[in-house]
C-alpha positions as CSV (number, residue, x, y, z in Angstrom):
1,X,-44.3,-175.5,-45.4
2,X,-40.7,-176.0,-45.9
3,X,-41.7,-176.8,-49.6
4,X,-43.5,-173.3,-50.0
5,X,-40.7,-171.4,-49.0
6,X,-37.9,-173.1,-51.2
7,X,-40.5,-172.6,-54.4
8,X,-41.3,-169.4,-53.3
9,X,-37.6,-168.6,-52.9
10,X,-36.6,-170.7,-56.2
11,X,-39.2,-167.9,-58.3
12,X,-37.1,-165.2,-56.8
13,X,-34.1,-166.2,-58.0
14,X,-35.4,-167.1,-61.5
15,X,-37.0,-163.7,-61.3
16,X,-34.0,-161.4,-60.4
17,X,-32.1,-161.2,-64.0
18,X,-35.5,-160.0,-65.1
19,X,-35.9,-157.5,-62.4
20,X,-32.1,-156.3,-62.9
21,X,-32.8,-156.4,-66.9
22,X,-35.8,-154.2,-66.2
23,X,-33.6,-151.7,-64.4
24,X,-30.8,-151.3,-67.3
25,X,-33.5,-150.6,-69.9
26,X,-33.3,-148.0,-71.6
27,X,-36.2,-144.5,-70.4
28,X,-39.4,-144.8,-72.1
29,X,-39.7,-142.6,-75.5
30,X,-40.7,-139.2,-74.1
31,X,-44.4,-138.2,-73.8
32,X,-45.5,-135.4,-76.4
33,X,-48.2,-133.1,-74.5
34,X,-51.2,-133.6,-76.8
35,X,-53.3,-130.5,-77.0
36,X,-57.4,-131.2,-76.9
37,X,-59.1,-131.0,-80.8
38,X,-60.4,-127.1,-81.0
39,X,-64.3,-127.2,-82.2
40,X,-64.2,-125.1,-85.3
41,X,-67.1,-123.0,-85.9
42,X,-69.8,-123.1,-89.3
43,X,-68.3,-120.4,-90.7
44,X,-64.8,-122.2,-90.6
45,X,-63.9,-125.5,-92.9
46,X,-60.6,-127.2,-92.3
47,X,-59.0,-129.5,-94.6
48,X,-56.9,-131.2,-91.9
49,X,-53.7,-133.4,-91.7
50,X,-52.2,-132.0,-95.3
51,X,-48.5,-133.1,-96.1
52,X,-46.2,-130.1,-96.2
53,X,-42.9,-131.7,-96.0
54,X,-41.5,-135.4,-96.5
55,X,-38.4,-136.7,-94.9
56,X,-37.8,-140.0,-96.1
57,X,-40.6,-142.0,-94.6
58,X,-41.2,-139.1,-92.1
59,X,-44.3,-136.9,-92.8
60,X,-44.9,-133.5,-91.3
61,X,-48.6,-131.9,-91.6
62,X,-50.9,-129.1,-91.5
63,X,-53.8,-128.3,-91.0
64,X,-55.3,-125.7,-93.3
65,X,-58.4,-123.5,-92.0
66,X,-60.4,-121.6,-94.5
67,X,-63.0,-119.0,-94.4
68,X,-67.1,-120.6,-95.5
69,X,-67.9,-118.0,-97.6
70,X,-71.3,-117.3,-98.6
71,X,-70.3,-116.1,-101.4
72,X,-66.8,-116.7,-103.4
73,X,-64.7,-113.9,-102.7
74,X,-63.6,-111.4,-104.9
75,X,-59.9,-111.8,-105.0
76,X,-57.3,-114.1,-103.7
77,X,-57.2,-114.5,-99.9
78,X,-54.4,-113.8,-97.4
79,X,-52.6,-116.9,-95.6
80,X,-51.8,-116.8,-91.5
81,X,-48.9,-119.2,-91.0
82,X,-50.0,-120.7,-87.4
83,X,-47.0,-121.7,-85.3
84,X,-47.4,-122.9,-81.7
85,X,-44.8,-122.6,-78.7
86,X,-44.0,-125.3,-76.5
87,X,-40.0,-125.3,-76.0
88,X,-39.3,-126.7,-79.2
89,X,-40.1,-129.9,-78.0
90,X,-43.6,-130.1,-76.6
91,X,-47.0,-129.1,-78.3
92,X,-48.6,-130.0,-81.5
93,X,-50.8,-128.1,-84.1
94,X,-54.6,-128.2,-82.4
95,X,-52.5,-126.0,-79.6
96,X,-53.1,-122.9,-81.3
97,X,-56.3,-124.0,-83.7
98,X,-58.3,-121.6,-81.7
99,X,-56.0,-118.9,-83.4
100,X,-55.8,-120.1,-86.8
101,X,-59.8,-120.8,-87.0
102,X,-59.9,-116.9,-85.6
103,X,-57.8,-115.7,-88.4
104,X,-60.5,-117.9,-90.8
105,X,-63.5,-116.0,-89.2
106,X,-62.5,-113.0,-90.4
107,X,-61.0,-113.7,-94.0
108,X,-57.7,-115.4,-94.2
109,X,-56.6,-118.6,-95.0
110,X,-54.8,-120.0,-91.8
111,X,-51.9,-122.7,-92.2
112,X,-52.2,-124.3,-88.3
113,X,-48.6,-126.6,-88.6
114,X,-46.7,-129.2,-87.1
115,X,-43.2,-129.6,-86.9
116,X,-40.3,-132.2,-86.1
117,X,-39.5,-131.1,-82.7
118,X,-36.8,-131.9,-80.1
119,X,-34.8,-134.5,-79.3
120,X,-35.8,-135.8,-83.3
121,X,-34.5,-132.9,-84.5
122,X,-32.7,-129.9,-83.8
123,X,-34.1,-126.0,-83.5
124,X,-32.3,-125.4,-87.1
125,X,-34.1,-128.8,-88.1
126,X,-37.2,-126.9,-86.6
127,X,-36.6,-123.9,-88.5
128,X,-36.6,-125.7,-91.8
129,X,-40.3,-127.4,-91.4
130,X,-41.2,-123.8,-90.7
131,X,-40.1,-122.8,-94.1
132,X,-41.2,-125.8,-96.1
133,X,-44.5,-124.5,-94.6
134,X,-44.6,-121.5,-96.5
135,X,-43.3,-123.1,-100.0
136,X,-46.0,-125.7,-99.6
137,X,-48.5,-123.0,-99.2
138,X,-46.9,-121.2,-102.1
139,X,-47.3,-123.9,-104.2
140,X,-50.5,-124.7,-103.6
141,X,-52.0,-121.3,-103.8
142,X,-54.0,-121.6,-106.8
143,X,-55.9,-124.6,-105.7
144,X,-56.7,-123.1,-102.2
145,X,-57.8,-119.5,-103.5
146,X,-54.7,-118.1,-101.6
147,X,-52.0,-114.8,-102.7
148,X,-49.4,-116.0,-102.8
149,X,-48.0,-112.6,-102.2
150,X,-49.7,-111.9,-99.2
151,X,-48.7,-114.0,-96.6
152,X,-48.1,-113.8,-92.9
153,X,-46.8,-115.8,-89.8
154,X,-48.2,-115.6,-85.9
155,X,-46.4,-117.9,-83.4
156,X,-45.9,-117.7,-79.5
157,X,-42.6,-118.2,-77.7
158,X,-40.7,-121.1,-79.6
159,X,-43.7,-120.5,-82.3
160,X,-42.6,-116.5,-82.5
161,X,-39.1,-117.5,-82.8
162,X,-40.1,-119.9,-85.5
163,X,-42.1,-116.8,-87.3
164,X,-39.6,-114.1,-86.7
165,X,-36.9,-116.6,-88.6
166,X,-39.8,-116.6,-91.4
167,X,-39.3,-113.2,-91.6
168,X,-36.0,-112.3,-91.5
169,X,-33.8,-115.6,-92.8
170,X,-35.6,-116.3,-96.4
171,X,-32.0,-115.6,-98.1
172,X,-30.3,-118.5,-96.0
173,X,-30.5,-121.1,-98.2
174,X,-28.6,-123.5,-95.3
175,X,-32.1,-123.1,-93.2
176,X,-34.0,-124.2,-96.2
177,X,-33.8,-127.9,-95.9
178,X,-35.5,-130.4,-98.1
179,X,-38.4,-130.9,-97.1
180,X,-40.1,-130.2,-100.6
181,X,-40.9,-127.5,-103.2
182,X,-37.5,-126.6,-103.5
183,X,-36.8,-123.4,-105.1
184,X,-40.3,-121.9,-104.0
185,X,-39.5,-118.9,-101.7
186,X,-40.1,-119.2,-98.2
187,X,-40.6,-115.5,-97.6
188,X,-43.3,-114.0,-95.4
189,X,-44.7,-110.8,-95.3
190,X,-45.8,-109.7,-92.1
191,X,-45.0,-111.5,-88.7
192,X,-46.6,-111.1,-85.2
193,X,-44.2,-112.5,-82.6
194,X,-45.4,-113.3,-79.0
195,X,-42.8,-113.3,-76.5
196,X,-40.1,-114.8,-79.1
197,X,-36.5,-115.2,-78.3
198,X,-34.6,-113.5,-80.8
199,X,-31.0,-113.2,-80.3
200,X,-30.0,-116.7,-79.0
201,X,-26.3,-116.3,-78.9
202,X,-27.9,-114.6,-75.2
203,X,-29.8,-117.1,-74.5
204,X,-30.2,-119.9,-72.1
205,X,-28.6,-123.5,-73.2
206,X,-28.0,-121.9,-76.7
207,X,-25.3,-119.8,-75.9
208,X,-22.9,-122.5,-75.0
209,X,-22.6,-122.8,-79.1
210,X,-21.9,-119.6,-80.3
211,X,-22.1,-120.6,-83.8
212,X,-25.2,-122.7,-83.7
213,X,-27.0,-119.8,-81.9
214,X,-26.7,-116.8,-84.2
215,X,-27.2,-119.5,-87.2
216,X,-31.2,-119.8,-85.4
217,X,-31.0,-116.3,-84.0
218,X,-33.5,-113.5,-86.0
219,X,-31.3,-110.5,-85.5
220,X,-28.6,-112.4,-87.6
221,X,-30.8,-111.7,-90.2
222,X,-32.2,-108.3,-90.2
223,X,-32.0,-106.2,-93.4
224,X,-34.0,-103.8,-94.8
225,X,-36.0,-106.4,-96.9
226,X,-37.7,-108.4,-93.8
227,X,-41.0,-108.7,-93.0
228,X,-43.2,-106.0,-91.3
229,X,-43.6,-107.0,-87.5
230,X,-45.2,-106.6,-84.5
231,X,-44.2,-108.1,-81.2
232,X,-45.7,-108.3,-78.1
233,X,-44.3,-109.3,-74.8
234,X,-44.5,-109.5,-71.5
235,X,-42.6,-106.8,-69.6
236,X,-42.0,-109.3,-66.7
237,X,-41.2,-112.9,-68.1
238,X,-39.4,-115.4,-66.7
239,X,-39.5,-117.4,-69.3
240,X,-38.0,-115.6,-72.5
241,X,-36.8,-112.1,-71.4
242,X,-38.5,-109.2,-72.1
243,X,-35.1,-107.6,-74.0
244,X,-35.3,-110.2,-76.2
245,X,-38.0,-108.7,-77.9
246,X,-36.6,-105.1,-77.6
247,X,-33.6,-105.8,-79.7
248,X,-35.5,-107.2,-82.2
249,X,-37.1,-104.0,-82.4
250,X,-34.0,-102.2,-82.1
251,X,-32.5,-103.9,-85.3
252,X,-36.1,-103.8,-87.7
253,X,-35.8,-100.0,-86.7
254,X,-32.0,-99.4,-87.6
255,X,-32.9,-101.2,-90.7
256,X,-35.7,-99.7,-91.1
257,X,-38.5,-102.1,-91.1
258,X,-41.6,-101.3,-90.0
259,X,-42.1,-102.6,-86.1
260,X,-44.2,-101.9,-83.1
261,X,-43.3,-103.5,-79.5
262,X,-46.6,-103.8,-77.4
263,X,-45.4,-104.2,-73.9
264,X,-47.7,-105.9,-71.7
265,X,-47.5,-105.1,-67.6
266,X,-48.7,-107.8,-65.2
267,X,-49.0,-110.7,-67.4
268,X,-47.4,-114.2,-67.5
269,X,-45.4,-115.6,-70.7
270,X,-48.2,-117.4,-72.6
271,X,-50.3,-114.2,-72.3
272,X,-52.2,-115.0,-75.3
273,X,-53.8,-118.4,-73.7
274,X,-57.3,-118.3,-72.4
275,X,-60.2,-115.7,-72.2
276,X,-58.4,-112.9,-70.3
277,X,-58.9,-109.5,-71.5
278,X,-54.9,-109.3,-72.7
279,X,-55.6,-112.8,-74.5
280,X,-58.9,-111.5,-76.7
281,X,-56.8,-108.3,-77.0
282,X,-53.7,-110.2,-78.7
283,X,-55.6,-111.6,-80.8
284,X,-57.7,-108.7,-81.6
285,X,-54.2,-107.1,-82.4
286,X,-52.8,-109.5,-84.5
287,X,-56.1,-109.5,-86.9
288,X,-56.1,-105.9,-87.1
289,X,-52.1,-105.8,-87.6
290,X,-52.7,-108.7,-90.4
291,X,-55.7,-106.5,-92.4
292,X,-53.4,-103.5,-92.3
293,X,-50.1,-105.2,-93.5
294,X,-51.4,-108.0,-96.0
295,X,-54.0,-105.8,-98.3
296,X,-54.4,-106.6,-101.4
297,X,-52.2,-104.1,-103.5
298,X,-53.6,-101.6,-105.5
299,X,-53.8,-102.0,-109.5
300,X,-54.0,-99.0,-111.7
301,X,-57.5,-99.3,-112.2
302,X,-58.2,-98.8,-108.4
303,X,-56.0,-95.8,-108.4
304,X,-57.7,-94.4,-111.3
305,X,-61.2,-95.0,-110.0
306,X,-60.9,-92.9,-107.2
């Protein structure tokens, strides 16, 4: 017995460096939430896991939804820019493939993207694989049927701020980055923000760096030559503040820029998640915002023909 408890006692000992080691290691690598693979429909094909942007030996990707046509359209197609929320720092691209394969069902291309996200990188960080987004999808037009001239961005929360700096920040050749296709424009034409923070000199942890934030705020960048938008929001989050929104409208107007602010009453932040009414709705919006703003533009043969 008195044998047992000096080995047993012995293996303690040996054992407590490792114990104490265990407790000065450093936290585990955080946890990305992974959202669950969307089942696309027939009448969508998606060429999935495309390289946009390369930094170094890290790789950011889309994935790129197209319409199944029966037969090969007309013209070149409008492109969606697909952006999902998630704080920045949580979320990947199958979170809002339900959207994306939505904009395919009904005639656009749909660029469903990925981005370096928080603590890897930095919101301005974020803000440049947003843009090298677009230039990849400018680049590639040709082989993917896609005007170049005729593209649009749809994001909610982190994703709408993402979008509304698509739309307002293509001169700012600091939030470029080089990710790839440098010199290819990064501008967008038409934006539909969900509940996106927009002036974050005002907000949260981003206002303790004053010059950081108005460097990632939208409203830095309103002029007269931004994209057409339309924002929606709820009246009551808690999440990103309703006024957020309103002086984003505020500045498009002074400047002039087309803008409509759908206010929604009773609703959570992420509105546009699920089957609710308000979420078929917001999407319903956002497609008929999208035909309006991203036609095809009229040549002089269509003007003479009627």
């Amino acid at each position: 017995m008195k044998k047992r408890i000096c080995f047993l006692a012995a293996c303690l000992v040996l054992a407590s460096p490792l114990v104490y080691a265990q407790k000065k290691a450093k936290k585990p690598p955080i946890r990305r939430q992974r959202s669950s693979v969307f089942k696309v429909p027939d009448s969508v094909t998606v060429a999935r896991d495309i390289v946009y942007a390369t930094y170094g030996d890290r790789k950011v990707t889309l994935d790129l939804y197209l319409p199944r046509h029966k037969k090969p359209p007309k013209g070149k197609i409008p492109c969606i820019m697909t952006v999902h929320g998630g704080g920045w720092r949580n979320g990947d691209k199958n979170k809002f493939a339900r959207f994306a394969s939505k904009f395919a069902e009904n005639g656009f291309a749909a660029a469903c993207i990925g981005y370096r996200l928080m603590p890897e990188v930095k919101v301005p960080q974020c803000i440049e694989d947003a843009k090298a987004s677009v230039r990849w999808v400018r680049a590639n037009a040709e082989k993917y049927n896609i005007d170049p001239d005729r593209i649009g961005a749809f994001g909610g929360s982190a994703g709408a701020h993402l979008v509304a700096m698509l739309g307002t920040s293509f001169k700012v050749e600091k939030l470029e980055g080089d990710g790839g296709n440098k010199g290819v424009s990064s501008r967008v034409h038409a934006v539909v923000a969900l509940a996106t923070p927009a002036d974050m000199t005002g907000f949260g942890r981003f206002s303790k760096n004053a010059e950081e934030a108005k460097l990632i705020s939208p409203v830095s960048y309103v002029d007269k030559d931004s994209a057409k938008f339309l924002l929606m929001h709820s009246e009551g989050d808690r999440v990103v503040p309703h006024k957020q929104s309103i002086l984003l409208q505020e500045k498009l107007t002074k400047a002039s820029v087309p803008v409509q602010l759908i206010t929604i009453k009773g609703a959570s932040h992420a509105f546009w998640n699920g089957n609710s009414p308000t979420a078929k709705k917001t999407i319903a919006d956002a497609i008929a915002f999208f035909q309006t703003t991203l036609k095809p533009a009229k040549t002089k043969t269509d003007k003479k023909s009627k």
